[in-house]
C-alpha positions in Angstrom: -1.6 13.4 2.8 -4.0 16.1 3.1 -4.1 19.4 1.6 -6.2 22.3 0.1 -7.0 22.4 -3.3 -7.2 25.2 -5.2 -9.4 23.5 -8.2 -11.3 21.8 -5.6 -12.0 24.5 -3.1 -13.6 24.0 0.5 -12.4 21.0 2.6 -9.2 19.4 2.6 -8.4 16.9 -0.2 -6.2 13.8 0.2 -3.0 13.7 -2.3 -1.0 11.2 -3.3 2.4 11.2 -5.2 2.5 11.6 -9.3 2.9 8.9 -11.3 5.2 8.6 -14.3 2.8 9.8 -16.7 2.0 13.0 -14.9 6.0 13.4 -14.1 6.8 12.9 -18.1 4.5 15.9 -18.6 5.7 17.9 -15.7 9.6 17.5 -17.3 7.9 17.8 -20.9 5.6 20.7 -20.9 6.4 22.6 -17.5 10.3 21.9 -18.2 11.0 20.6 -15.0 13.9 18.1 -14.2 12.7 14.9 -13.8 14.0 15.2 -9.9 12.0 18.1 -9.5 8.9 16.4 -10.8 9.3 13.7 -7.6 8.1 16.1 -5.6 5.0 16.2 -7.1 1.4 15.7 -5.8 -1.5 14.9 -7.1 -5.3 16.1 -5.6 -7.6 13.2 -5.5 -10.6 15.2 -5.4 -13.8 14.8 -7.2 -13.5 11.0 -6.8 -10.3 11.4 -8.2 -10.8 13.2 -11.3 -9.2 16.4 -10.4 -5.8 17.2 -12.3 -4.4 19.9 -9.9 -0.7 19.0 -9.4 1.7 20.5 -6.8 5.0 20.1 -5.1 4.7 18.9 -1.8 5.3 22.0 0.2 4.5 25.0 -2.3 1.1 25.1 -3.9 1.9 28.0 -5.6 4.4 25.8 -8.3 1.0 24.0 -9.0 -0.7 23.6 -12.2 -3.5 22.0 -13.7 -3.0 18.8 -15.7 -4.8 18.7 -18.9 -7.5 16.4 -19.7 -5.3 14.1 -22.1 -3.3 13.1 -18.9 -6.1 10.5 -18.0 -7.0 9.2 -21.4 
């Protein structure tokens, strides 16, 4: 899936869905129910280093990961 980024800027980005780790921080620090955090996209932008997150059809529940996420 394709989508604009808002960390990314300019063309579109591809996505792809969150993976546990990124969910357990969604329901952790954004206190999200862990069905809400299913919803969740990841940009795979700057060869797939950037941690902007985002339900599927409302970029404006995004947020950015922090960096610890990829450790």
């Amino acid at each position: 899936m394709s989508k604009h980024c808002p960390n990314c800027k300019g063309p579109l980005q591809d996505f792809r869905p969150a993976n546990d780790r990124e969910k357990a921080h969604l329901v952790n620090k954004e206190q999200l129910k862990w069905a809400d955090a299913h919803s969740y996209w990841r940009c795979q932008g700057n060869e797939g280093k950037c941690r902007w997150i985002q339900p599927h059809l409302n970029q404006s529940k995004g947020t950015t990961l922090p960096e610890s996420i990829d450790d």
